[in-house]
N, C-alpha and C positions, 0 to 999 in steps of 0.2 A: 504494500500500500504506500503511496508517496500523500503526504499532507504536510502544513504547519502545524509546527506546537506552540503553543503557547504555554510557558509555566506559571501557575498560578496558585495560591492558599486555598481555594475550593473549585475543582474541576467541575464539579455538578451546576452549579452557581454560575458559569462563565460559560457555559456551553448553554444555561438555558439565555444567555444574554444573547448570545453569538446566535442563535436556534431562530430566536424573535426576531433580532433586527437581520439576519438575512433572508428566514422565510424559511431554514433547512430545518432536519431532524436528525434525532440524535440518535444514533446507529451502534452506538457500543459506550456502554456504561458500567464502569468497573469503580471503585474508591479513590485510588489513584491517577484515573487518568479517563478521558470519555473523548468521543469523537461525533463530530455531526459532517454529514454530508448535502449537497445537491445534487446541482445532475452529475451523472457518474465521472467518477475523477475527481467530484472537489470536494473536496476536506478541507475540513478545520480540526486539529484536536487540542486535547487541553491537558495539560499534565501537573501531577501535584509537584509544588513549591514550595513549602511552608516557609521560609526563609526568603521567599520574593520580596523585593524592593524593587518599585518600576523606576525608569530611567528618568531623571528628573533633566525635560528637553524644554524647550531651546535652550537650556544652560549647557548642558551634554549632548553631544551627540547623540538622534534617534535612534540609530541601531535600525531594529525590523519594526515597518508598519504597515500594516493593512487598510488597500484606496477599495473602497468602494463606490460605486458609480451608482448616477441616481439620476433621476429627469431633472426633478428641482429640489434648490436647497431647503426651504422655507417649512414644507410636510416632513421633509427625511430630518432635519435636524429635529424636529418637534417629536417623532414618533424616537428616536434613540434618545432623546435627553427623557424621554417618558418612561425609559427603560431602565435610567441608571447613569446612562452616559454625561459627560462634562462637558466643554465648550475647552478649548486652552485659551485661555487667554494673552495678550501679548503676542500675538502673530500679526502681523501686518494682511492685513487684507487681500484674498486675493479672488480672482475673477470666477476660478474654474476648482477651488476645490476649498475646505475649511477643518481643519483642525481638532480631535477630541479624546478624549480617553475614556477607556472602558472602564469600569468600575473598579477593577484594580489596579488600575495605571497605563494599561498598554494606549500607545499611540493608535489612532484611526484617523483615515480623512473620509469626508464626503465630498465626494467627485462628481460635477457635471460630465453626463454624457457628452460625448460629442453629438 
């Protein structure tokens, strides 16, 4: 199987965050570690971390972030901040995508389609 991991303090918890804001389902669920899919081929999974500290960006370097694409900003940011998610703040503005973090730190954008 090829997927992202993400490490996190509760795998159950970020998979059902992940589950919601893309629309997938969750395919394997264990204690330590759970996986959700789409259409075949795309995973997400999610692995326990107890000792996670997310990257504290733009001071640090992002490291790995997940662009999601979306028609419009205005719905898709309203339905993931209803979720959990953050806004980052102090990013300068930009045309085609915006900046956020999941409920335990990891970076995210929301990306206009082309």
């Amino acid at each position: 199987m090829d997927y992202t991991v993400l490490d996190c303090p509760d795998p159950a918890a970020l998979a059902r965050f992940y589950e919601q804001v893309l629309g997938w389902r969750i395919v394997r669920a264990e204690d330590d570690w759970h996986v959700i899919e789409g259409l075949p081929g795309q995973r997400l999974a999610f692995q326990l971390a107890p000792g996670f500290v997310p990257v504290d960006w733009p001071k640090v370097g992002v490291g790995i972030h997940l662009d999601l694409l979306v028609e419009a900003f205005d719905p898709a940011e309203e339905w993931v901040l209803s979720l959990g998610a953050q806004r980052v703040d102090g990013i300068a503005e930009h045309p085609t995508f915006r900046v956020y973090r999941d409920p335990v730190g990891h970076h995210f954008c929301l990306c206009l389609r082309d």
